[in-house]
N, CA, C and O atoms as a GROMACS GRO file, in nm:
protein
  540
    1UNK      N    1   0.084  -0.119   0.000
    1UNK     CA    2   0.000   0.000   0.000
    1UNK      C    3   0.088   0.124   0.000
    1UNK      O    4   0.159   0.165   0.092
    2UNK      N    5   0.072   0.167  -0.103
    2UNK     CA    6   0.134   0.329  -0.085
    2UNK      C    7   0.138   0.447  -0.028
    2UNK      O    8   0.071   0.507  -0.112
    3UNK      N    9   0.177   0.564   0.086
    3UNK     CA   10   0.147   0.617   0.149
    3UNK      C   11   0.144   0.756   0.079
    3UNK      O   12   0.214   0.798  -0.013
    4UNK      N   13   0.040   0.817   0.150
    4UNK     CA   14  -0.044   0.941   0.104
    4UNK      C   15   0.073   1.047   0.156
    4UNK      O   16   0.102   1.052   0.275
    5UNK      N   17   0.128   1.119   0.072
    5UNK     CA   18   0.256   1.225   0.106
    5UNK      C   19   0.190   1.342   0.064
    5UNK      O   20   0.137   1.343  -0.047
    6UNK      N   21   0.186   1.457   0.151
    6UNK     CA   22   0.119   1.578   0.106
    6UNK      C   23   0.202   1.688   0.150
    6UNK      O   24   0.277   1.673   0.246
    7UNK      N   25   0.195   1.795   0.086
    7UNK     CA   26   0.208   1.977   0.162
    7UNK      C   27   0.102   2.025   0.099
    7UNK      O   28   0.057   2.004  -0.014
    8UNK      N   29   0.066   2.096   0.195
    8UNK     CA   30  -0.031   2.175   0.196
    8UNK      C   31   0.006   2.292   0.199
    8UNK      O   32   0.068   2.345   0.291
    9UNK      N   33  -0.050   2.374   0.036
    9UNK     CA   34  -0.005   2.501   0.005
    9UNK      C   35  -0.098   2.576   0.079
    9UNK      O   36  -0.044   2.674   0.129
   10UNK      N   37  -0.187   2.569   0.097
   10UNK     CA   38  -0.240   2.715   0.192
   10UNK      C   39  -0.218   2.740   0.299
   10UNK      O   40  -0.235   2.861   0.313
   11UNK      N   41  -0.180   2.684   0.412
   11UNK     CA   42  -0.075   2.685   0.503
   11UNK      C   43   0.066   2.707   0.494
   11UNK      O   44   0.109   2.800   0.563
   12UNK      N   45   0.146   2.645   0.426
   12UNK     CA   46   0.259   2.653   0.400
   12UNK      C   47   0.295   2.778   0.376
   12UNK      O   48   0.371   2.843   0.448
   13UNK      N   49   0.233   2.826   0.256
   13UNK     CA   50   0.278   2.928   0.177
   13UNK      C   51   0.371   3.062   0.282
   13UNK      O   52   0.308   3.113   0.374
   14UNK      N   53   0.495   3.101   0.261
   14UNK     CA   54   0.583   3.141   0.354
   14UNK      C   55   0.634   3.300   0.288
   14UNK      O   56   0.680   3.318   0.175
   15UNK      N   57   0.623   3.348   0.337
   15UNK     CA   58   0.748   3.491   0.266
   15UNK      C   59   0.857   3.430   0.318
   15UNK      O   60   0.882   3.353   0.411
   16UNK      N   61   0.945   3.514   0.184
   16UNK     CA   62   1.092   3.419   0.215
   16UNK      C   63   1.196   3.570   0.157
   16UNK      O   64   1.150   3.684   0.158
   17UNK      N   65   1.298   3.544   0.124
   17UNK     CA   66   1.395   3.654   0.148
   17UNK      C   67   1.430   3.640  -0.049
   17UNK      O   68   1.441   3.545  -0.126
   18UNK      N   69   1.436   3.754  -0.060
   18UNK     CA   70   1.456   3.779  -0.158
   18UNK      C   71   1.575   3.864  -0.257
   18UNK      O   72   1.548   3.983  -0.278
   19UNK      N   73   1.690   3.815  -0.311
   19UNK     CA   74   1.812   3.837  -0.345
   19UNK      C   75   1.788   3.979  -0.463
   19UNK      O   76   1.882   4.056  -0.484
   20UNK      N   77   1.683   3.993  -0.518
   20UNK     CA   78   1.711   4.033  -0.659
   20UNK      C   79   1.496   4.139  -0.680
   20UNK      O   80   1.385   4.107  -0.638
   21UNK      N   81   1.544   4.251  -0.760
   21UNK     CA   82   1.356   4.266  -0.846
   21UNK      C   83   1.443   4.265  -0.924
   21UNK      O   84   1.562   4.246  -0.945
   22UNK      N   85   1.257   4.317  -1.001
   22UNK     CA   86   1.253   4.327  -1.146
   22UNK      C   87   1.316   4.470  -1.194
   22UNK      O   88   1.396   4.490  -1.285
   23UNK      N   89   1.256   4.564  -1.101
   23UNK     CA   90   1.312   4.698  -1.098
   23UNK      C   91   1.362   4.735  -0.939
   23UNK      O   92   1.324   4.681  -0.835
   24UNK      N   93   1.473   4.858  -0.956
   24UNK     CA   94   1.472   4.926  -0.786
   24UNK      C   95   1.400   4.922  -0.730
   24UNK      O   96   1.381   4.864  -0.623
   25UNK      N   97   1.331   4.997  -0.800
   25UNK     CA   98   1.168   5.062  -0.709
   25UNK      C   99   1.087   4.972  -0.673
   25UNK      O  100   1.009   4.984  -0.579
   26UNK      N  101   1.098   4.862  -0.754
   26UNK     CA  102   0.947   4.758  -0.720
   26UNK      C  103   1.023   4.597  -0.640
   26UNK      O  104   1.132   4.547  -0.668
   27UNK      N  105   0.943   4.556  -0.557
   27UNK     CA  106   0.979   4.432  -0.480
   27UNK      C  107   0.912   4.337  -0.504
   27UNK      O  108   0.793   4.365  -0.514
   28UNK      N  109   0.943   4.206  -0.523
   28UNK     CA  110   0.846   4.146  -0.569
   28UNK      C  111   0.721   4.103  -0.444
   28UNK      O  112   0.730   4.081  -0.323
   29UNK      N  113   0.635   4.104  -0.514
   29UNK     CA  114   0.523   4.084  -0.403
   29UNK      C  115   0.518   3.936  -0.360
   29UNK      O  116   0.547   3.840  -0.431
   30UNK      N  117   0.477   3.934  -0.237
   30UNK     CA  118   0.467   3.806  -0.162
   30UNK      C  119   0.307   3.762  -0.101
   30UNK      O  120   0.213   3.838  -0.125
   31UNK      N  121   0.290   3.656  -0.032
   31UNK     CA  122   0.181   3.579   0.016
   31UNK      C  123   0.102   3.684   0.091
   31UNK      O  124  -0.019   3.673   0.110
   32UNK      N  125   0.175   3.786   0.131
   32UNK     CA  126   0.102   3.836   0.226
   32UNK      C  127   0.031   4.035   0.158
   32UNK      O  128  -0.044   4.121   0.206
   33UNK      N  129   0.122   4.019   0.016
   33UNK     CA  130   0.041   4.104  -0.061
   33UNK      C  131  -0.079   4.077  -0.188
   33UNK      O  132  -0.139   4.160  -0.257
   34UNK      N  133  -0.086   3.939  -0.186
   34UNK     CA  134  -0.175   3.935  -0.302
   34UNK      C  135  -0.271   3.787  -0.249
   34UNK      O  136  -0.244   3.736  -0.140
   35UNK      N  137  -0.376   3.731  -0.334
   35UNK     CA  138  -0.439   3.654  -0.246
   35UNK      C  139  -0.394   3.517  -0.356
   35UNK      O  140  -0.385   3.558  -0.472
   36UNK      N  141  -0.373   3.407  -0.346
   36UNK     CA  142  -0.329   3.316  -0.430
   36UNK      C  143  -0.476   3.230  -0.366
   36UNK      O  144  -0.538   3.225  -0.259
   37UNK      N  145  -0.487   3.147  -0.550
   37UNK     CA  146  -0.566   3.002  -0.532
   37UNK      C  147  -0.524   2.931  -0.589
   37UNK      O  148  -0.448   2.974  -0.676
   38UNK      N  149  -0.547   2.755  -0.577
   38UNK     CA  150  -0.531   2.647  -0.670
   38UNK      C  151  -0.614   2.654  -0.776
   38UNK      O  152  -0.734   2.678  -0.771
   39UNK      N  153  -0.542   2.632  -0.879
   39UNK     CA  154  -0.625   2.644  -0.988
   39UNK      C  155  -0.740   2.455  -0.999
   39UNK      O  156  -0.700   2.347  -0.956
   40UNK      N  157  -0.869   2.479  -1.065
   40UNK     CA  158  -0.937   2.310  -1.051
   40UNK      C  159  -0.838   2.232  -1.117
   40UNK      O  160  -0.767   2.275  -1.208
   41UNK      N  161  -0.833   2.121  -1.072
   41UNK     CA  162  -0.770   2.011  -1.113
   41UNK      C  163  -0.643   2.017  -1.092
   41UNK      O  164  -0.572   1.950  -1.168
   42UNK      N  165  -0.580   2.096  -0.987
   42UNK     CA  166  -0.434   2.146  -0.859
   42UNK      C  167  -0.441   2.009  -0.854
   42UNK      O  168  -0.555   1.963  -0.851
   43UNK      N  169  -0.315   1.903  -0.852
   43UNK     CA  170  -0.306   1.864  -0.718
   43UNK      C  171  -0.290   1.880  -0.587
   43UNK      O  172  -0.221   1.973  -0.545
   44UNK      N  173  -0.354   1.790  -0.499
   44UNK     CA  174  -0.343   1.788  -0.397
   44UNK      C  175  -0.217   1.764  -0.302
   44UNK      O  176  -0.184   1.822  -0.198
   45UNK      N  177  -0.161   1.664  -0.368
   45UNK     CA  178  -0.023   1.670  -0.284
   45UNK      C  179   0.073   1.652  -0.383
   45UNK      O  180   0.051   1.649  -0.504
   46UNK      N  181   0.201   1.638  -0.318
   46UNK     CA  182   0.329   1.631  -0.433
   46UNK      C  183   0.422   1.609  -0.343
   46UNK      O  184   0.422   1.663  -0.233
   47UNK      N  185   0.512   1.525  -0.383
   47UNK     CA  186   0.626   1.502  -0.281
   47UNK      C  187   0.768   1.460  -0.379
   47UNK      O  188   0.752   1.344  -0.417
   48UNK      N  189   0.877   1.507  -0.421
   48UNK     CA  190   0.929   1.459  -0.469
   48UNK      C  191   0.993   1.328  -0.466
   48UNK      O  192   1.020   1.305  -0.348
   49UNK      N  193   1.029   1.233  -0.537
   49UNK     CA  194   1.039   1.099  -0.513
   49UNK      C  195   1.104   1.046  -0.451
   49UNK      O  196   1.090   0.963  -0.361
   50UNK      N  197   1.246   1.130  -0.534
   50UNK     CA  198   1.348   1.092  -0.458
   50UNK      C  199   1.410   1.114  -0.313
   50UNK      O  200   1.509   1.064  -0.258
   51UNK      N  201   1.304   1.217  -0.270
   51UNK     CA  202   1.333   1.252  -0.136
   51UNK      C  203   1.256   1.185  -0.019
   51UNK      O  204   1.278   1.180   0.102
   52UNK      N  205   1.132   1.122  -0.124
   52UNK     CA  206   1.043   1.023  -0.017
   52UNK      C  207   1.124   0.904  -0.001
   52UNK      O  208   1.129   0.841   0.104
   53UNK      N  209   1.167   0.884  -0.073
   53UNK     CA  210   1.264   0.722  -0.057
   53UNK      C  211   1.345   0.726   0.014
   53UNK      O  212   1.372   0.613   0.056
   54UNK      N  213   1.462   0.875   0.093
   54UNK     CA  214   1.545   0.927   0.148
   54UNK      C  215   1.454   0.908   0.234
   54UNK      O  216   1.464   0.792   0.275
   55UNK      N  217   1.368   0.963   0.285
   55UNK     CA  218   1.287   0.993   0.409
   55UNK      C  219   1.325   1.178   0.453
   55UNK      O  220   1.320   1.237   0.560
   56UNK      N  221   1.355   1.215   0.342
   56UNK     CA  222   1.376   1.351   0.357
   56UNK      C  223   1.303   1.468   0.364
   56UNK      O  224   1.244   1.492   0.259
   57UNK      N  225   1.288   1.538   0.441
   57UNK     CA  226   1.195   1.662   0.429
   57UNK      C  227   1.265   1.787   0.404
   57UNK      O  228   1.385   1.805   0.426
   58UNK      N  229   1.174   1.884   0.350
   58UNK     CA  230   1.293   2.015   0.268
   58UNK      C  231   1.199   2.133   0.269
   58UNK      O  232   1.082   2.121   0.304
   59UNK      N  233   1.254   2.252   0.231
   59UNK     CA  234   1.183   2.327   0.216
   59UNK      C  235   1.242   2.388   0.078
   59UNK      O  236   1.351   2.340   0.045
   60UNK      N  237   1.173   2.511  -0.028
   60UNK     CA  238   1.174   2.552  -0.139
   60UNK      C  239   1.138   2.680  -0.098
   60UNK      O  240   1.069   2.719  -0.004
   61UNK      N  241   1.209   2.749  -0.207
   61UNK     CA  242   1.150   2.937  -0.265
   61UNK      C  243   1.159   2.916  -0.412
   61UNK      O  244   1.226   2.836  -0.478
   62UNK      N  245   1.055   3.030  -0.455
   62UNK     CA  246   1.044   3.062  -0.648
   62UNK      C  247   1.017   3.181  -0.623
   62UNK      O  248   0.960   3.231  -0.526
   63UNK      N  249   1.079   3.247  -0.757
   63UNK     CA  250   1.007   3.367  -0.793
   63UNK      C  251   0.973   3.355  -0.912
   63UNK      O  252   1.044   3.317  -1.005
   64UNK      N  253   0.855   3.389  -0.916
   64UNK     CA  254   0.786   3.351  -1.048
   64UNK      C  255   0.681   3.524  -1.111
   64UNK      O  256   0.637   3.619  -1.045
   65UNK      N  257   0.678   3.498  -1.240
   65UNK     CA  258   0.615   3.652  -1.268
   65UNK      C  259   0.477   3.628  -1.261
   65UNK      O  260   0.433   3.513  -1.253
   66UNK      N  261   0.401   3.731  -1.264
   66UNK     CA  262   0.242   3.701  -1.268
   66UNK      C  263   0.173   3.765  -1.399
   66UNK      O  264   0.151   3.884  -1.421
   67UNK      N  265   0.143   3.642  -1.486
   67UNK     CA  266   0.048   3.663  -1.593
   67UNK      C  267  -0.036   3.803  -1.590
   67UNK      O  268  -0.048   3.874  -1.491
   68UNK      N  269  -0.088   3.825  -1.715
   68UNK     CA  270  -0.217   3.916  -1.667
   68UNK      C  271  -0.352   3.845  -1.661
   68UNK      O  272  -0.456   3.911  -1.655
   69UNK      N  273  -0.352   3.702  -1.662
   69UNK     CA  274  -0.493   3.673  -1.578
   69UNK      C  275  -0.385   3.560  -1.453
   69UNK      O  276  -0.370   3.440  -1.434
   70UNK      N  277  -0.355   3.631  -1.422
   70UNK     CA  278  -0.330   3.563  -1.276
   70UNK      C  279  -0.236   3.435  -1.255
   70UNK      O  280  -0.193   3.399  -1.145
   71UNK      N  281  -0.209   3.367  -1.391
   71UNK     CA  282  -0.096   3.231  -1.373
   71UNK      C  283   0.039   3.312  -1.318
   71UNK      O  284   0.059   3.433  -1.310
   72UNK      N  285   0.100   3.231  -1.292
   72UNK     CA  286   0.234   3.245  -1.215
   72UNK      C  287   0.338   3.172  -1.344
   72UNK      O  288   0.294   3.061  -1.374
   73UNK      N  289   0.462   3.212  -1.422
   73UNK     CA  290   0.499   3.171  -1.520
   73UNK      C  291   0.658   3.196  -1.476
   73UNK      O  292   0.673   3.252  -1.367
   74UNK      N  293   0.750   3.168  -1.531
   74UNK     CA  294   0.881   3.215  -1.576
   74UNK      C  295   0.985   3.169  -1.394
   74UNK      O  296   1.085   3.214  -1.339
   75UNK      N  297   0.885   3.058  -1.363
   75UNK     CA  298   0.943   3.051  -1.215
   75UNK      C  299   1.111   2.970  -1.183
   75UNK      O  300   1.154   2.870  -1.241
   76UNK      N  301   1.174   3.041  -1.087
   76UNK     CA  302   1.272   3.000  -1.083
   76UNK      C  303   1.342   2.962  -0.927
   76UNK      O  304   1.312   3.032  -0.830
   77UNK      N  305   1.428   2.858  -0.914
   77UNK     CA  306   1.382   2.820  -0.760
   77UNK      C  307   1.493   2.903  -0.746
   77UNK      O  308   1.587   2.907  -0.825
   78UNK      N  309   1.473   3.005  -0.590
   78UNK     CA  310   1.542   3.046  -0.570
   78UNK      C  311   1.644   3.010  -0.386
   78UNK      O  312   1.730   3.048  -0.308
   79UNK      N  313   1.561   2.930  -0.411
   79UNK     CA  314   1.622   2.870  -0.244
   79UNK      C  315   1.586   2.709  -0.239
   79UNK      O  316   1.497   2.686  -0.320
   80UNK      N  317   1.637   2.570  -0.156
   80UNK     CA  318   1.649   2.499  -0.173
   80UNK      C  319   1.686   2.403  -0.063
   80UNK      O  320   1.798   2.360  -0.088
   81UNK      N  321   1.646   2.360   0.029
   81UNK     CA  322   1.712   2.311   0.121
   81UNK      C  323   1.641   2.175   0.121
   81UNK      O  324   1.525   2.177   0.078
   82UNK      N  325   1.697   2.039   0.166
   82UNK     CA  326   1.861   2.053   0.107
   82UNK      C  327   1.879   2.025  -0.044
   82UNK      O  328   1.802   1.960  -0.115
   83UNK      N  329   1.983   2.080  -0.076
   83UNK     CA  330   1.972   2.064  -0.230
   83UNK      C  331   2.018   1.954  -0.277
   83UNK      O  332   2.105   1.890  -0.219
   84UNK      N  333   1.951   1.909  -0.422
   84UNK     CA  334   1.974   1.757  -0.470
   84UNK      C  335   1.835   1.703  -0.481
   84UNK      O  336   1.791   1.629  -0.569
   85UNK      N  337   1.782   1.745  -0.393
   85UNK     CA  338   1.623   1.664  -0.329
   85UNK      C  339   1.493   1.686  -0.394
   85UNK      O  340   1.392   1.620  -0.367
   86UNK      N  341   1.502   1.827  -0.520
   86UNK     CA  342   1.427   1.811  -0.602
   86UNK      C  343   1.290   1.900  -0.487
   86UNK      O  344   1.170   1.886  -0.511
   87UNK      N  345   1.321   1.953  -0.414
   87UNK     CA  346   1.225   2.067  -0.403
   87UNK      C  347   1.128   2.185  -0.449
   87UNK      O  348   1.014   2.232  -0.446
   88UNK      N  349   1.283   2.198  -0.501
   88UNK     CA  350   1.251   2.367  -0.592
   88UNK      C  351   1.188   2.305  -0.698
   88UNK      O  352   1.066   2.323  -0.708
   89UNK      N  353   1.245   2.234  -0.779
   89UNK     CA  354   1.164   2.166  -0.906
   89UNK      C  355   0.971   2.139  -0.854
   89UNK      O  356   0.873   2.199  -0.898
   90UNK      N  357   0.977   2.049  -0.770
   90UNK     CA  358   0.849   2.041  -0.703
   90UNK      C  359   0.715   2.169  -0.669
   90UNK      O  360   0.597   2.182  -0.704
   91UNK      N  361   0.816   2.248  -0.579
   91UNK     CA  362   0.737   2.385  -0.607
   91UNK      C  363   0.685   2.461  -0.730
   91UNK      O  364   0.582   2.527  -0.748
   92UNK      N  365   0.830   2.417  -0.842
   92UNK     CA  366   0.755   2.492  -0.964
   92UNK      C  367   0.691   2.450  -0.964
   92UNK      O  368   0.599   2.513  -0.912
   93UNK      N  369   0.650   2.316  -1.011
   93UNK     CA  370   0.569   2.236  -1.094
   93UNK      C  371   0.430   2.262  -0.994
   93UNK      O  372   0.316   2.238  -1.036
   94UNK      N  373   0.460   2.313  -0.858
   94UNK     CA  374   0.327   2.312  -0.795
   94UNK      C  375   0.239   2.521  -0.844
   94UNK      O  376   0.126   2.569  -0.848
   95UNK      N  377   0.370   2.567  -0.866
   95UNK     CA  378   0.362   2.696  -0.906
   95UNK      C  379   0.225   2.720  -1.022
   95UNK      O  380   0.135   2.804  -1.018
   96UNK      N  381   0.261   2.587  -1.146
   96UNK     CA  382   0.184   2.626  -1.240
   96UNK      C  383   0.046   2.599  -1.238
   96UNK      O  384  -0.025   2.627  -1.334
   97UNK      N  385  -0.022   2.519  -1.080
   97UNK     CA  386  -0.184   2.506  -1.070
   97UNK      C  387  -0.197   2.620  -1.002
   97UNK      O  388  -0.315   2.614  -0.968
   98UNK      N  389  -0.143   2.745  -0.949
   98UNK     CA  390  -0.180   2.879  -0.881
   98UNK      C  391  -0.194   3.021  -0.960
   98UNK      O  392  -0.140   3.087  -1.049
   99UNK      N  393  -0.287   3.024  -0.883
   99UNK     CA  394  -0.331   3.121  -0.982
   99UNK      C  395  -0.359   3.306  -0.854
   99UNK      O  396  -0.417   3.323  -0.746
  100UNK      N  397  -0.301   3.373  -0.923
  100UNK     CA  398  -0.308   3.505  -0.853
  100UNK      C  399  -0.384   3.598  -0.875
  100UNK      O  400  -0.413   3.630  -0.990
  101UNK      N  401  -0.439   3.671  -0.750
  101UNK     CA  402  -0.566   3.773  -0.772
  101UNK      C  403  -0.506   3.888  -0.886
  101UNK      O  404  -0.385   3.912  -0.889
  102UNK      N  405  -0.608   3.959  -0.984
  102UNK     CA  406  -0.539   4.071  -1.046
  102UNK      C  407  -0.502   4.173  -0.988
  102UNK      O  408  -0.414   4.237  -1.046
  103UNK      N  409  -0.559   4.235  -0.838
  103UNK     CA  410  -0.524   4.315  -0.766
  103UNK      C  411  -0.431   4.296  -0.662
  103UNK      O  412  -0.487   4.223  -0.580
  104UNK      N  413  -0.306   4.327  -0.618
  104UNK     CA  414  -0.290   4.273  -0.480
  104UNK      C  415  -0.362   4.390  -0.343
  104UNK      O  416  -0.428   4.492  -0.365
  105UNK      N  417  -0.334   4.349  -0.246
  105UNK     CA  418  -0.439   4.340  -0.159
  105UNK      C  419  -0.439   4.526  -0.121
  105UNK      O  420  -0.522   4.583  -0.050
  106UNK      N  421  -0.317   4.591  -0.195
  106UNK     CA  422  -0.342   4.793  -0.173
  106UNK      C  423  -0.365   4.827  -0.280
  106UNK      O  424  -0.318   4.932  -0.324
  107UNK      N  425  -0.463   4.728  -0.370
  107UNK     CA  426  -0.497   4.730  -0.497
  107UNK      C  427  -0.430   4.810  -0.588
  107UNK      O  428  -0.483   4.904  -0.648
  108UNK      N  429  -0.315   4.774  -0.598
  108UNK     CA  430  -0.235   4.793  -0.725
  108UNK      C  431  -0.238   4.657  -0.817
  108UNK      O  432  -0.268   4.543  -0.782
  109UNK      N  433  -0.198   4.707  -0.949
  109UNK     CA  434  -0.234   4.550  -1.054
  109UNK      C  435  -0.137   4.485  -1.001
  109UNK      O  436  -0.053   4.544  -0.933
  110UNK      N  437  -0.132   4.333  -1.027
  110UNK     CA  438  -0.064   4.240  -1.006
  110UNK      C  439   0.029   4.195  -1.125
  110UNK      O  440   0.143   4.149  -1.116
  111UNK      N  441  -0.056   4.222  -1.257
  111UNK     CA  442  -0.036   4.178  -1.405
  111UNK      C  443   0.141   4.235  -1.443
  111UNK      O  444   0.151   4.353  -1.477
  112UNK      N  445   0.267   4.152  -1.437
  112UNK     CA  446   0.394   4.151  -1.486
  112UNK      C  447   0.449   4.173  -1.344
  112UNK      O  448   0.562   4.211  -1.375
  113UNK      N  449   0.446   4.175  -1.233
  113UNK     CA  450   0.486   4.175  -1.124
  113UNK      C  451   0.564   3.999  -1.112
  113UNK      O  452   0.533   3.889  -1.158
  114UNK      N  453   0.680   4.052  -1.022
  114UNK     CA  454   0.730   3.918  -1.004
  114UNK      C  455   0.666   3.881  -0.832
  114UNK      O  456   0.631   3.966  -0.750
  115UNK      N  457   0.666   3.728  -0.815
  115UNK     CA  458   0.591   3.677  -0.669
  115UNK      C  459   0.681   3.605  -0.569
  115UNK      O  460   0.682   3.483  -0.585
  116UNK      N  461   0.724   3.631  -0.513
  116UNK     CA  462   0.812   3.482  -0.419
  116UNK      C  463   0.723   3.443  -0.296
  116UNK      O  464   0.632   3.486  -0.226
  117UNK      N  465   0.800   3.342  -0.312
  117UNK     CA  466   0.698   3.263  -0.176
  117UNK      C  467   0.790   3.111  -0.162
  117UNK      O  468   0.865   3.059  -0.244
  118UNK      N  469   0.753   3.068  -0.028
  118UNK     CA  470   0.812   2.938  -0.046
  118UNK      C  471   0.757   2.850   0.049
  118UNK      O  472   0.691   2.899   0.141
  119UNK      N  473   0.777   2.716   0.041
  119UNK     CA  474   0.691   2.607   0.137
  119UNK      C  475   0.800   2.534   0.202
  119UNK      O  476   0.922   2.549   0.197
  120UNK      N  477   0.722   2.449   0.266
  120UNK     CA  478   0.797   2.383   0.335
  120UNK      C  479   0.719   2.205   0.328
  120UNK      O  480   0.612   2.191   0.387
  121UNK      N  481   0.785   2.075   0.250
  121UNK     CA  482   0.763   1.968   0.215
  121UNK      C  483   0.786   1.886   0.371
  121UNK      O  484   0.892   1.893   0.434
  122UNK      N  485   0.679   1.819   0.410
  122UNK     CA  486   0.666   1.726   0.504
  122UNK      C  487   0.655   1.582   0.476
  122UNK      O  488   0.619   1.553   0.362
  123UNK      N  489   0.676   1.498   0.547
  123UNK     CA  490   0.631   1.346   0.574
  123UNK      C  491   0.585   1.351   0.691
  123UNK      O  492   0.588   1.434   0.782
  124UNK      N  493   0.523   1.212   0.669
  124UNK     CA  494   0.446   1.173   0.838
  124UNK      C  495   0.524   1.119   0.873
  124UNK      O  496   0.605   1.054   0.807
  125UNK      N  497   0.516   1.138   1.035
  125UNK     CA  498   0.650   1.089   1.138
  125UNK      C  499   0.666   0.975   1.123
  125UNK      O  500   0.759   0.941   1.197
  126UNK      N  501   0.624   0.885   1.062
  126UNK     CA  502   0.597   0.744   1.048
  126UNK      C  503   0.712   0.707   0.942
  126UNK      O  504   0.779   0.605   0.958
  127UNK      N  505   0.731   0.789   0.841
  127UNK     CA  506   0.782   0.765   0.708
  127UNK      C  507   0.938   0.859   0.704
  127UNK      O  508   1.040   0.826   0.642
  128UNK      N  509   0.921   0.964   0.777
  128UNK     CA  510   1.070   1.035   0.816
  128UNK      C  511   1.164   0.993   0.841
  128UNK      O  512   1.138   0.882   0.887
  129UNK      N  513   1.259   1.007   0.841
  129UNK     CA  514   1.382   0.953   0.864
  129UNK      C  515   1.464   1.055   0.976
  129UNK      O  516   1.524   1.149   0.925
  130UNK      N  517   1.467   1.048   1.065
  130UNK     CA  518   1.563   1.170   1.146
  130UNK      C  519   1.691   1.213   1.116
  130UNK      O  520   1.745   1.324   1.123
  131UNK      N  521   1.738   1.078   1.072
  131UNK     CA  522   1.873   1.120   1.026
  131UNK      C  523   1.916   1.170   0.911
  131UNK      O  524   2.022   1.229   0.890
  132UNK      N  525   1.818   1.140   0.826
  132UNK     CA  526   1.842   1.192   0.696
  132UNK      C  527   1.920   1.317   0.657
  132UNK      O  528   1.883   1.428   0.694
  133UNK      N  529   2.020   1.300   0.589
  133UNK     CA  530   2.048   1.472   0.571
  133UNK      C  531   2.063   1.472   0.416
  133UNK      O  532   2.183   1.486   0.390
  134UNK      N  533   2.026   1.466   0.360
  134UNK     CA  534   1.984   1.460   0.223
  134UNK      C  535   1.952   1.385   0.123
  134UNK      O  536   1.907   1.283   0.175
  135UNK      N  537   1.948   1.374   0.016
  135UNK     CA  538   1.909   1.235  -0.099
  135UNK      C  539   2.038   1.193  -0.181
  135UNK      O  540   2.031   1.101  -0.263
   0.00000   0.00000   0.00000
């Protein structure tokens, strides 16, 4: 029987630190300026493989730009722990079922703005490995 491995992006979803914009003036907006959803037919969970077989847990950052109807596109991982483990990859790929409000929340447009955010990938204590330190 195969075990059910999940993160849960609406919880997860994290402001994270950010190296670089698009311009001086502008920062890229985060979780806590704009309102994000799963787009239908999101998966529900995702776990990368090779890190379930490790018994590894990790966390990820992207910055990704925002469409003008709201997809998240051009994403790039920008953080990674631990690396090898196929996180960041994971996040993208979870990047492209989210979808972003056109306004963020001091209603300025959202449309060509870049987004960061990042999660954090779990197992159940059952399936973890403590010692693990990477894949």
């Amino acid at each position: 029987m195969r075990r059910s491995l999940a993160i849960f992006i609406a919880g997860s979803i994290a402001l994270g630190s950010v190296q670089f914009a698009a311009a001086a003036d502008e920062v890229p907006l985060t979780p806590q300026d704009v309102d994000i959803r799963l787009k239908q037919g999101a998966p529900d969970r995702y776990f990368p493989e090779i890190a379930q077989k490790a018994g590894v847990v990790g966390r990820a950052e992207v910055l990704c730009k925002i469409t003008a109807t709201g997809s998240l596109e051009a994403c790039q991982v920008i953080a990674e722990e631990p690396s090898g483990c196929r996180f960041g990859e994971a996040l993208v790929r979870l990047a492209s079922f989210m979808k972003a409000s056109r306004r963020a929340k001091d209603g300025a447009p959202t449309s060509g703005r870049e987004f960061v955010f990042a999660t954090s990938f779990e197992l159940p204590a059952d399936v973890r490995r403590l010692d693990a330190k990477g894949c």
